[in-house]
C-alpha positions as semicolon CSV with decimal commas, in nm:
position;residue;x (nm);y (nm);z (nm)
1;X;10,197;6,787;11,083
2;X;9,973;7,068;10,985
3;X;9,860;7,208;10,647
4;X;9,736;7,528;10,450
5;X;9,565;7,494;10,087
6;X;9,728;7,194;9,983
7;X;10,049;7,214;10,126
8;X;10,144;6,984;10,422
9;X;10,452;7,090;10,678
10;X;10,617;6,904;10,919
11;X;10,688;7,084;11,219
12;X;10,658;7,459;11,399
13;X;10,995;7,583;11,259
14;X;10,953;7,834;10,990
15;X;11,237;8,072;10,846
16;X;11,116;8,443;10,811
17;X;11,191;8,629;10,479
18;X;11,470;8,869;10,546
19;X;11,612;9,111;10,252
20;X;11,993;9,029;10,201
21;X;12,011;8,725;10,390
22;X;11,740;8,454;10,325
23;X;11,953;8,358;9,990
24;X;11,959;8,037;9,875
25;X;12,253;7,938;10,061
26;X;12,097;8,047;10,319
27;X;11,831;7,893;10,321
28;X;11,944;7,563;10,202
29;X;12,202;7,590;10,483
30;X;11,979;7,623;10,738
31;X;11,699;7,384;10,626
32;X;11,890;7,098;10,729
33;X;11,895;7,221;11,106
34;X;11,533;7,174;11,129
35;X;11,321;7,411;10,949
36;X;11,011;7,337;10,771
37;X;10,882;7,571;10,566
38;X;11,052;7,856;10,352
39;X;11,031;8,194;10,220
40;X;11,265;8,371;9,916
41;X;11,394;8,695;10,046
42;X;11,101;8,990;9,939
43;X;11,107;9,056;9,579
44;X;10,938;9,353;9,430
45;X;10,624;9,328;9,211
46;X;10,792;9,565;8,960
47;X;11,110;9,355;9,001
48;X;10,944;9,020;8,870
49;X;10,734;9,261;8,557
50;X;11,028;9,369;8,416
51;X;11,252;9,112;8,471
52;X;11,487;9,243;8,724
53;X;11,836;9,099;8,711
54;X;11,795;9,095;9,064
55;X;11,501;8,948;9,110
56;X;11,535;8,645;8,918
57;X;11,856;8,574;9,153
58;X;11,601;8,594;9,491
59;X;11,410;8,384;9,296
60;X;11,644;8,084;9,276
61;X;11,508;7,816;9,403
62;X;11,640;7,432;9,524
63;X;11,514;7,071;9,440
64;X;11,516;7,010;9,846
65;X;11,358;7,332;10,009
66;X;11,014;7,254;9,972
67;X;10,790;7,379;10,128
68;X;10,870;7,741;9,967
69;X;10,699;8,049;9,899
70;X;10,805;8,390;9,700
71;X;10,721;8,713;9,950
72;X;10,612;8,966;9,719
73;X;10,556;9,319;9,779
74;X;10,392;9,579;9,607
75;X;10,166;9,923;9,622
76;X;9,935;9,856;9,326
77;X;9,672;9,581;9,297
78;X;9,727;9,614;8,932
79;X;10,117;9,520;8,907
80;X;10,082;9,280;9,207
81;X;9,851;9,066;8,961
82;X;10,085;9,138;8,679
83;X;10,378;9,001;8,881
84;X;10,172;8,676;8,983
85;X;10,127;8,615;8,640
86;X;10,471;8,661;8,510
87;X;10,557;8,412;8,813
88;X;10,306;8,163;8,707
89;X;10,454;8,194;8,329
90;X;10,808;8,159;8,425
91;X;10,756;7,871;8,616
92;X;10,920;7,972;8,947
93;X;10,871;7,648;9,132
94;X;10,744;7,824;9,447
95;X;10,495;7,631;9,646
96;X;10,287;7,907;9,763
97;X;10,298;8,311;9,736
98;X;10,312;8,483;10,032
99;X;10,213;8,889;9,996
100;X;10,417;9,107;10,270
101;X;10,198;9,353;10,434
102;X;10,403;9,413;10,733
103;X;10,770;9,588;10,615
104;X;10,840;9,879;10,795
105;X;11,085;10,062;10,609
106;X;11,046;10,379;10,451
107;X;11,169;10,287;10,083
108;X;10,901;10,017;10,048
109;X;10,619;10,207;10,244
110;X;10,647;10,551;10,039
111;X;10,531;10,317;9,718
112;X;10,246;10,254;9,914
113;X;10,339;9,882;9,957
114;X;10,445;9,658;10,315
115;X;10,292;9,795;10,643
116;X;10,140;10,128;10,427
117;X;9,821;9,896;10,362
118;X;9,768;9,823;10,678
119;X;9,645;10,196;10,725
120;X;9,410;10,138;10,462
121;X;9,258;9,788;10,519
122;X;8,960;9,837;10,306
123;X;9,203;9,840;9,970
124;X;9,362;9,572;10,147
125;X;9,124;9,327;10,132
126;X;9,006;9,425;9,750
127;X;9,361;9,394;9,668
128;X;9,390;9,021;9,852
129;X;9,119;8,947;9,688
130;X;9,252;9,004;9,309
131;X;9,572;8,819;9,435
132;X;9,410;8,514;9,586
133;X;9,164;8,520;9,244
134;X;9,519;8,593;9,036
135;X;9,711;8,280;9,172
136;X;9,724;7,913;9,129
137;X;9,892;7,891;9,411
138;X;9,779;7,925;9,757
139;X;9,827;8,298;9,925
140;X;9,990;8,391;10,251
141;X;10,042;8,715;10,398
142;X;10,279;8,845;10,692
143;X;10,119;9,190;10,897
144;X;10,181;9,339;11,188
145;X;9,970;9,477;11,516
146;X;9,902;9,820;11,315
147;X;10,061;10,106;11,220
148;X;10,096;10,246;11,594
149;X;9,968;10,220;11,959
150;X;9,676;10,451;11,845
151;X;9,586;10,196;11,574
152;X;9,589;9,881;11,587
153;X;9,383;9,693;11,335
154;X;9,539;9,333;11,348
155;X;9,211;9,135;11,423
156;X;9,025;9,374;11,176
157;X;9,296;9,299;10,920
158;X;9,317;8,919;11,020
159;X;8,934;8,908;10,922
160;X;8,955;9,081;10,646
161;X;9,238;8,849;10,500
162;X;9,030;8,522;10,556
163;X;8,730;8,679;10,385
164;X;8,977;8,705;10,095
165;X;9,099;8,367;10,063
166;X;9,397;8,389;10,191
167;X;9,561;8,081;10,348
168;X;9,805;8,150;10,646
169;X;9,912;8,436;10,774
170;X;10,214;8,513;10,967
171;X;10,193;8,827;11,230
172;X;10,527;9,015;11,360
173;X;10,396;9,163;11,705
174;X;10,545;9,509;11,665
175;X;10,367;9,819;11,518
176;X;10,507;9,950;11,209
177;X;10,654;10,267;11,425
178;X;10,800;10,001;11,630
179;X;10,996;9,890;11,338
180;X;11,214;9,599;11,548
181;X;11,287;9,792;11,842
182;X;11,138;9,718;12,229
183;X;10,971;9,403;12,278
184;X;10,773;9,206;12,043
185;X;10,416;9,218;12,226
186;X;10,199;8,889;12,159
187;X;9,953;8,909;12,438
188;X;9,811;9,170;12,196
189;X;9,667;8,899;12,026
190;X;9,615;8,649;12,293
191;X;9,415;8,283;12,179
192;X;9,389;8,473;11,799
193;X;9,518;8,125;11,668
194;X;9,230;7,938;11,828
195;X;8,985;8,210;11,641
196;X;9,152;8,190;11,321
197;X;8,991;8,029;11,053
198;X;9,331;7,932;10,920
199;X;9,729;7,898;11,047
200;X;9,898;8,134;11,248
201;X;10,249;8,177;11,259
202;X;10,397;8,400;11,523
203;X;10,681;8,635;11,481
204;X;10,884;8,900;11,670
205;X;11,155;8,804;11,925
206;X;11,148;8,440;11,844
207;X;11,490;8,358;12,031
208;X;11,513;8,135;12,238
209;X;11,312;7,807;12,341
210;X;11,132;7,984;12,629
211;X;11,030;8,276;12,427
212;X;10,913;8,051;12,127
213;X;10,722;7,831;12,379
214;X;10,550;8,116;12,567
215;X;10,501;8,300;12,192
216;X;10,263;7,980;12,126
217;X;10,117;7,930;12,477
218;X;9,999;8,301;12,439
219;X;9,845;8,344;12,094
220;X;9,799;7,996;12,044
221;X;9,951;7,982;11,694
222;X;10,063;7,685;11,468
223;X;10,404;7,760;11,456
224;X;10,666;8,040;11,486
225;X;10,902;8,217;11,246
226;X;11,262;8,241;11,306
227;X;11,385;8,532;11,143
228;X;11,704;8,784;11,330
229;X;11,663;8,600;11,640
230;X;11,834;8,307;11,426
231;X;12,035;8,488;11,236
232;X;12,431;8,333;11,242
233;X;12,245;8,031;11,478
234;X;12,178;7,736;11,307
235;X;12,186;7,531;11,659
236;X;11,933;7,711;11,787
237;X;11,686;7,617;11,514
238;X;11,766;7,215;11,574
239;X;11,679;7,342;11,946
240;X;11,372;7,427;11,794
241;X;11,271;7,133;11,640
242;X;11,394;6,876;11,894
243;X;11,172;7,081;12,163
244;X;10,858;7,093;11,948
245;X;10,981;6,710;11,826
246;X;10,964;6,608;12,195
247;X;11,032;6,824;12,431
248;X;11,453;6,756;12,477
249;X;11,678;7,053;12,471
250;X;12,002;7,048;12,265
251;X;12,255;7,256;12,410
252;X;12,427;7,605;12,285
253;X;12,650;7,519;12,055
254;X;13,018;7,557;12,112
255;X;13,228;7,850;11,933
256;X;13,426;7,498;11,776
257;X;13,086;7,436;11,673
258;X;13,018;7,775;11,579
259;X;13,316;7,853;11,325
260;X;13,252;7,498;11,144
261;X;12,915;7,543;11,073
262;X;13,009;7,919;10,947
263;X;13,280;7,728;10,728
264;X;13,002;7,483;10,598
265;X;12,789;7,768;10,495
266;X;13,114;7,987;10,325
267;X;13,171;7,666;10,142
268;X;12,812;7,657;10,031
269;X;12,809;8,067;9,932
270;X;13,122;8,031;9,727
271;X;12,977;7,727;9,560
272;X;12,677;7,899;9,491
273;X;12,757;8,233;9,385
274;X;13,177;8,255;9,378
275;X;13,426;8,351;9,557
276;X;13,420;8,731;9,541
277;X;13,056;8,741;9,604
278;X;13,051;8,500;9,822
279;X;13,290;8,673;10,070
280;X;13,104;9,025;10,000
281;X;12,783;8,845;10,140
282;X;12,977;8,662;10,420
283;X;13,126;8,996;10,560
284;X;12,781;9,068;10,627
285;X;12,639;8,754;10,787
286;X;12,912;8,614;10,910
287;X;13,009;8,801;11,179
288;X;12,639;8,675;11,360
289;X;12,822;8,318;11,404
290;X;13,025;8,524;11,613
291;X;12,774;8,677;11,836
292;X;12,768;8,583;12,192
293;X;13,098;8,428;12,257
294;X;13,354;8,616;12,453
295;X;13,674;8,747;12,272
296;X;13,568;8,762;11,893
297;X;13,498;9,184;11,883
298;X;13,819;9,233;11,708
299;X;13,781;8,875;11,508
300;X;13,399;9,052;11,397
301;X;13,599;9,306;11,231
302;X;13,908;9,124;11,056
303;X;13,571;8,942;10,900
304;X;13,392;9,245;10,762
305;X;13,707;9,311;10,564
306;X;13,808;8,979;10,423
307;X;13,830;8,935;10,032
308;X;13,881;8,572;9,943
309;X;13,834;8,242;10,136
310;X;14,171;8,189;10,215
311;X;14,176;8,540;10,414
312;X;13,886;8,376;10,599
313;X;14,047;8,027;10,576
314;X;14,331;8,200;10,812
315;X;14,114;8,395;11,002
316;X;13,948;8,089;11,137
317;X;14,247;7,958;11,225
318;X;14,333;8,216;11,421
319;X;14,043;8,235;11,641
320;X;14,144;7,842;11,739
321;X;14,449;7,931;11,788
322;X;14,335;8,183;12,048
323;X;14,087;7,934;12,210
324;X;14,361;7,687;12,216
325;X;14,701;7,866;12,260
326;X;14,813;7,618;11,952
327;X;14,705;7,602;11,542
328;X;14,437;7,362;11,482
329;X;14,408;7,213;11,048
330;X;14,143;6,930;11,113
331;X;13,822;7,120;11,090
């Protein structure tokens, strides 16, 4: 058990925000594998100001993922406190904000907003300090080492978010050049968690057990975040949190395994959001059930094209069918 402003979490899983996937079927899919604290996928400051369609779907919210914060991103200080208190006002029931300072990708960095305020960490910490001031909540942020080899600013940046306020931070351990590719590089900030005035939570290339357990051992954080290294593997988060629970490893699971826990979660996207939405969303996540078990390239693509849940009703069956020479119903 471990805590930040008033909010208490259970254990060392936590699911990163990613845009696209982290929906609420997602999330609420996933939860009950092990995880213990949440985030909405990244919603734009703008988004939640003007009452974005959009947005107020990432902002959904269920009765049983708590603890859960709203990632928001912006390039003003202004709208960023605008959008807090729109939140507040609607009555999002989010349990804690967390501001993303750490996207790499062009389209939010050219408004000045994700990883671009890392390059100016002065503004950074006025900013964080009008947001911490803004909310009734408490404030997290997620960075990264800096915005290249040539400059990186994490510990300045680190400092300069706890002299705001803020209340746990989560650091990816890539640059922003680095976007996600080579390896995720955490002796940069070796024994940073036992400096820290508050949590750390470690991301980049969180994977496997060993890499979560040597991601800890390293920079000494609280916990790590699960993010593409999870992505279509809801076994390996229970793997998670039976190792951090005491110390017993689960094993892989199966592809049986596999394709019934990606029909649990189509159930739960069609429930949520229909069926032709449901299978536009699953076309894209879908196929990471798949990942890692010989023989399903050409099953990966009948998936990316299906249009209703009986295509991918059949489709299922046919992948049994090929691990078992023979039709299998009772799944």
């Amino acid at each position: 058990m471990w805590s930040f402003g008033n909010i208490k979490v259970s254990g060392k899983v936590v699911l990163g925000p990613m845009a696209g996937v982290t929906t609420l079927a997602y999330r609420t899919f996933m939860k009950r594998f092990g995880v213990d604290l949440l985030y909405t996928e990244m919603v734009s400051d703008c988004g939640v100001i003007y009452d974005s369609r959009n947005t107020r779907k990432y902002l959904e919210i269920g009765k049983n993922e708590h603890p859960i914060g709203v990632q928001l991103f912006g390039g003003k200080t202004d709208n960023l406190v605008k959008a807090i208190h729109k939140l507040q006002m609607l009555g999002i029931p989010y349990d804690f904000l967390d501001i993303n300072l750490g996207c790499p990708m062009p389209k939010v960095m050219r408004n000045g907003a994700g990883a671009s305020w890392l390059t100016r960490p002065e503004d950074l910490e006025a900013m964080m300090r009008q947001v911490v001031n803004a909310s009734d909540k408490p404030i997290s942020a997620k960075i990264r080492l800096g915005s290249d080899d040539k400059n990186i600013n994490v510990r300045d940046v680190v400092s300069r978010l706890e002299r705001a306020g803020v209340s746990l931070i989560a650091i990816h351990t890539r640059t922003t050049k680095q976007i996600y590719q080579g390896f995720a590089r955490h002796e940069e900030i070796r024994d940073l968690g036992l400096k820290m005035k508050v949590p750390l939570v470690i991301s980049g290339d969180i994977n496997s057990i060993d890499n979560a357990a040597r991601a800890l051992d390293i920079t000494k954080a609280t916990a790590v975040m699960v993010a593409r290294g999870g992505l279509g593997r809801p076994r390996f988060v229970a793997q998670l949190h039976q190792y951090f629970k005491n110390g017993e490893r689960l094993p892989e699971a199966t592809l049986k395994e596999q394709l019934s826990y990606l029909r649990q979660f189509a159930k739960q996207l069609v429930n949520l959001k229909g069926e032709e939405i449901a299978m536009k969303e699953l076309r894209g996540i879908g196929v990471h059930f798949l990942n890692g078990y010989a023989g399903m390239k050409p099953f990966k693509t009948q998936l990316i094209q299906i249009t209703t849940f009986a295509e991918f009703d059949l489709l299922l069956k046919r992948i049994r069918y090929s691990m078992n020479n023979k039709a299998l119903d009772n799944y």
